[in-house]
C-alpha positions as CSV (number, residue, x, y, z in Angstrom):
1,X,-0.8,-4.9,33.8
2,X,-4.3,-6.8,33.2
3,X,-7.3,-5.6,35.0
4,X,-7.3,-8.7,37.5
5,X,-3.6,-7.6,38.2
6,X,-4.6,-3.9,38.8
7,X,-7.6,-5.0,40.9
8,X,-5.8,-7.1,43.3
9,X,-3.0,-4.5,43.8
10,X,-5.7,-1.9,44.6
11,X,-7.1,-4.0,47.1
12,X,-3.7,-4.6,48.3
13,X,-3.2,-1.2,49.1
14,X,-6.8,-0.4,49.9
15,X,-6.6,-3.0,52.8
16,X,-3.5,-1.4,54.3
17,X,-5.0,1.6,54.7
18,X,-6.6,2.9,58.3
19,X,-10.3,2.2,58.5
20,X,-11.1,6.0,58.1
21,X,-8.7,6.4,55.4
22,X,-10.1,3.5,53.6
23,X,-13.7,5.7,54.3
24,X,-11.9,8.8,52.8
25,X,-11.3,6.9,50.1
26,X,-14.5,5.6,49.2
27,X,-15.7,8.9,49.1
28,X,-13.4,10.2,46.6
29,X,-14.0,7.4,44.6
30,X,-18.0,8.2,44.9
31,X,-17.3,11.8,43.8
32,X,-15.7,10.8,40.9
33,X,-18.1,8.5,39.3
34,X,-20.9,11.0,40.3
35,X,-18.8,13.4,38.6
36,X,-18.4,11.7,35.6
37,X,-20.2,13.2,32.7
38,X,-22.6,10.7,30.4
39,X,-20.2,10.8,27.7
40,X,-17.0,10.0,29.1
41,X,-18.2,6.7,29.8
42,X,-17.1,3.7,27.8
43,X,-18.3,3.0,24.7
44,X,-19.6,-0.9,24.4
45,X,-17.6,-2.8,21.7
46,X,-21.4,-3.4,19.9
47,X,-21.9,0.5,19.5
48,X,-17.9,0.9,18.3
49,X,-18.4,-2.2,16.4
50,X,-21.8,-0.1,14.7
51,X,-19.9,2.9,14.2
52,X,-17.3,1.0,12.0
53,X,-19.9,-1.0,10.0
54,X,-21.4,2.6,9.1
55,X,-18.2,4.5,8.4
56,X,-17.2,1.8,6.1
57,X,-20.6,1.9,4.0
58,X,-20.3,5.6,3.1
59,X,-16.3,5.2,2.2
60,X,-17.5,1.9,0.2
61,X,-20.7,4.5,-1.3
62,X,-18.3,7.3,-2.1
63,X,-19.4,9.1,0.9
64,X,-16.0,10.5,1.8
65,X,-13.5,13.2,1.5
66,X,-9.9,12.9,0.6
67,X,-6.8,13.9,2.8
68,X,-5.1,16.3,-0.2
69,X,-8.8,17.9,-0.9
70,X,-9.0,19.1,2.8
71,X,-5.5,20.2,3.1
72,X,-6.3,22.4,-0.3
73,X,-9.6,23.5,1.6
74,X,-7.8,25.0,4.5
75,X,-5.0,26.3,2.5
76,X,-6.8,28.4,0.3
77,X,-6.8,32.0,2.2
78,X,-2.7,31.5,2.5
């Protein structure tokens, strides 16, 4: 379902509510995005896009650590 789609439903329902349910509502919403921690918040496609550039430069440099060698790491002590 596309975010226009999602939208429109929401409103939908929204509007069928009472009007002190739809001010319940509202309030739950507020709590959640004042709950919301910094971090959980969406990254922007420039930052992702960043983190990508960088992670392929240090594979590209050597900067990296294979799949078997980390398996071998952990299995050491077994």
């Amino acid at each position: 379902m596309s975010t226009p789609a999602i939208s429109q439903e929401m409103l939908s329902y929204f509007n069928k509510l009472s009007e002190s349910e739809q001010k319940t509502f509202l309030e739950i919403l507020k709590t959640f995005f004042q709950n919301r921690k910094e971090d959980e918040l969406s990254q922007s496609v420039e930052d992702y896009s960043k983190e990508l550039e960088d992670a392929s430069k240090e594979i590209e440099s050597g900067d990296f650590v294979m799949h078997e060698d980390v398996l071998k790491y952990f299995n050491k002590g077994k």
